[in-house]
C-alpha positions in Angstrom: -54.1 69.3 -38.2 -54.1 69.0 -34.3 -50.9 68.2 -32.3 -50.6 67.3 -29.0 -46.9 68.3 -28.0 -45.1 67.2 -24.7 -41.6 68.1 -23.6 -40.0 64.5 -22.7 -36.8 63.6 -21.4 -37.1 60.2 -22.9 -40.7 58.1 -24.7 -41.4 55.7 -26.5 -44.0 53.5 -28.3 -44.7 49.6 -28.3 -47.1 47.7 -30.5 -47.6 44.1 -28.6 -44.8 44.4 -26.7 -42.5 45.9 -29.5 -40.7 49.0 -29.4 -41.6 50.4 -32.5 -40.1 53.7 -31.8 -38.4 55.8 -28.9 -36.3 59.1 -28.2 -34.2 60.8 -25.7 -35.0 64.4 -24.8 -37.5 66.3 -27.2 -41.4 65.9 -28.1 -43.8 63.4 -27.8 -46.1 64.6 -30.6 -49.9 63.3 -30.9 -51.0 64.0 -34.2 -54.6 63.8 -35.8 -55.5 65.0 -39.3 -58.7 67.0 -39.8 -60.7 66.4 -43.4 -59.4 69.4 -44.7 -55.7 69.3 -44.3 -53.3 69.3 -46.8 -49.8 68.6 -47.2 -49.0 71.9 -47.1 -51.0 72.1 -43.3 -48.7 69.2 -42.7 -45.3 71.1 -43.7 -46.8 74.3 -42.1 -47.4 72.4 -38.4 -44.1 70.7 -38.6 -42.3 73.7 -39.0 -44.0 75.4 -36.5 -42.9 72.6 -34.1 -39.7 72.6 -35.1 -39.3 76.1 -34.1 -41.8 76.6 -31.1 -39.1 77.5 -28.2 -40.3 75.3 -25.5 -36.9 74.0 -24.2 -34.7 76.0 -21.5 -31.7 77.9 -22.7 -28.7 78.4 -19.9 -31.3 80.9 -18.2 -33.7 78.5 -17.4 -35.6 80.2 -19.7 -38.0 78.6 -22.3 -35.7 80.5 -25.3 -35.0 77.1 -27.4 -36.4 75.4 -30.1 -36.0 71.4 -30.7 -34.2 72.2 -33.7 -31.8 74.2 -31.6 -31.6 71.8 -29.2 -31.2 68.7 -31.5 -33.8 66.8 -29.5 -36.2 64.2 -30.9 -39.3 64.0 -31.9 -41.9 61.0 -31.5 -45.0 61.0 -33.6 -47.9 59.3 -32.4 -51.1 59.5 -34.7 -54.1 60.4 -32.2 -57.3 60.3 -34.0 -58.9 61.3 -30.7 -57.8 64.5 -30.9 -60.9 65.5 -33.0 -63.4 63.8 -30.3 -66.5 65.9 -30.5 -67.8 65.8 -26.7 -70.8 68.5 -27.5 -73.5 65.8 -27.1 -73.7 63.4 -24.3 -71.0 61.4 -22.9 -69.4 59.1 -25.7 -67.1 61.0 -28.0 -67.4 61.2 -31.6 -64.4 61.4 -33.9 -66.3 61.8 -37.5 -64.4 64.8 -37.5 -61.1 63.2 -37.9 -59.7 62.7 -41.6 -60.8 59.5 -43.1 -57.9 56.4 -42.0 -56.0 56.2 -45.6 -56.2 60.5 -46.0 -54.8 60.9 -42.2 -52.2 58.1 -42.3 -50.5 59.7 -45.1 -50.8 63.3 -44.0 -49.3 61.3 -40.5 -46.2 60.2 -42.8 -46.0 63.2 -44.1 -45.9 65.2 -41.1 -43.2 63.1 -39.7 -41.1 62.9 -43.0 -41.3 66.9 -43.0 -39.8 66.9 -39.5 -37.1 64.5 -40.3 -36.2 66.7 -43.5 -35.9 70.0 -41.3 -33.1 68.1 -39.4 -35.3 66.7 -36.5 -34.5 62.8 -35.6 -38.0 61.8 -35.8 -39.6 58.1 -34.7 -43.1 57.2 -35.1 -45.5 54.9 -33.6 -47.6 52.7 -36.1 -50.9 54.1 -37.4 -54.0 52.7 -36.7 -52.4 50.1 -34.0 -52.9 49.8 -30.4 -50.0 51.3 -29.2 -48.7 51.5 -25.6 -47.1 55.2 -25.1 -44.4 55.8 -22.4 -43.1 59.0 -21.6 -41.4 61.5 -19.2 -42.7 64.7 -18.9 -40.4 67.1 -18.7 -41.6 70.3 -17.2 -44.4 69.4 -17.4 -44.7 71.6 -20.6 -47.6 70.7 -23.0 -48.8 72.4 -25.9 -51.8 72.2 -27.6 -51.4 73.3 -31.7 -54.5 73.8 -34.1 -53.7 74.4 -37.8 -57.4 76.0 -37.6 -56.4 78.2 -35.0 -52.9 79.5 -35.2 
């Protein structure tokens, strides 16, 4: 899996006008399955999240985890985060898990997060969604189950 991870001090997501899903301070996570990925990817990749340190402690230094912190997380499913820009100028994303494989590695993701005590919203998979954030920082992290 690929994630996309931005410190925020508030986002959230809208499908026609609908919030669908928002947070306070934590992560805005873009998320995009890869054919290969498993469950256990998922699990592996949310717990990494949960414990990346990425939020300042009293120091000012990035010592903190969002599980420490008891910030949010908002997952986004991001299919474009498997464009293949090798040839020409319009992006390819075969490389992204087929819609019904990634949507429920998606869910799964997020439900992992939720069960390693993370309040986690989601946007909707597969919409068009209108994504709103404040970056905080900025600090954004680039994770690749491929490449830990």
């Amino acid at each position: 899996m690929r994630a996309l991870l931005q410190r925020v001090t508030d986002a959230q997501v809208a499908v026609g006008g609908d919030t669908v899903g928002q947070i306070g301070p934590g992560l805005l996570i873009l998320v995009c399955a890869m054919p290969d990925d498993t469950q256990a990817t998922a699990e592996a990749l949310a717990l990494k999240v949960s414990k990346l340190r990425l939020f300042k402690d009293e120091g000012g230094k990035m010592n903190l985890s969002l599980a420490q912190t008891g910030g949010g997380a908002l997952v986004v499913s991001q299919f474009t985060l498997a464009a293949d820009t090798a040839r020409g100028n319009r992006p390819g994303f075969s490389g992204a898990a087929k819609p019904d494989r990634a949507e429920a590695l998606y869910d799964h993701f997020a439900h992992h997060l939720s069960t390693l005590g993370i309040p986690t919203a989601k946007g909707r998979f597969g919409a068009d969604m209108a994504v709103t954030l404040t970056n905080d920082g900025p600090v954004t992290i680039w994770l690749d189950s491929a490449h830990p």
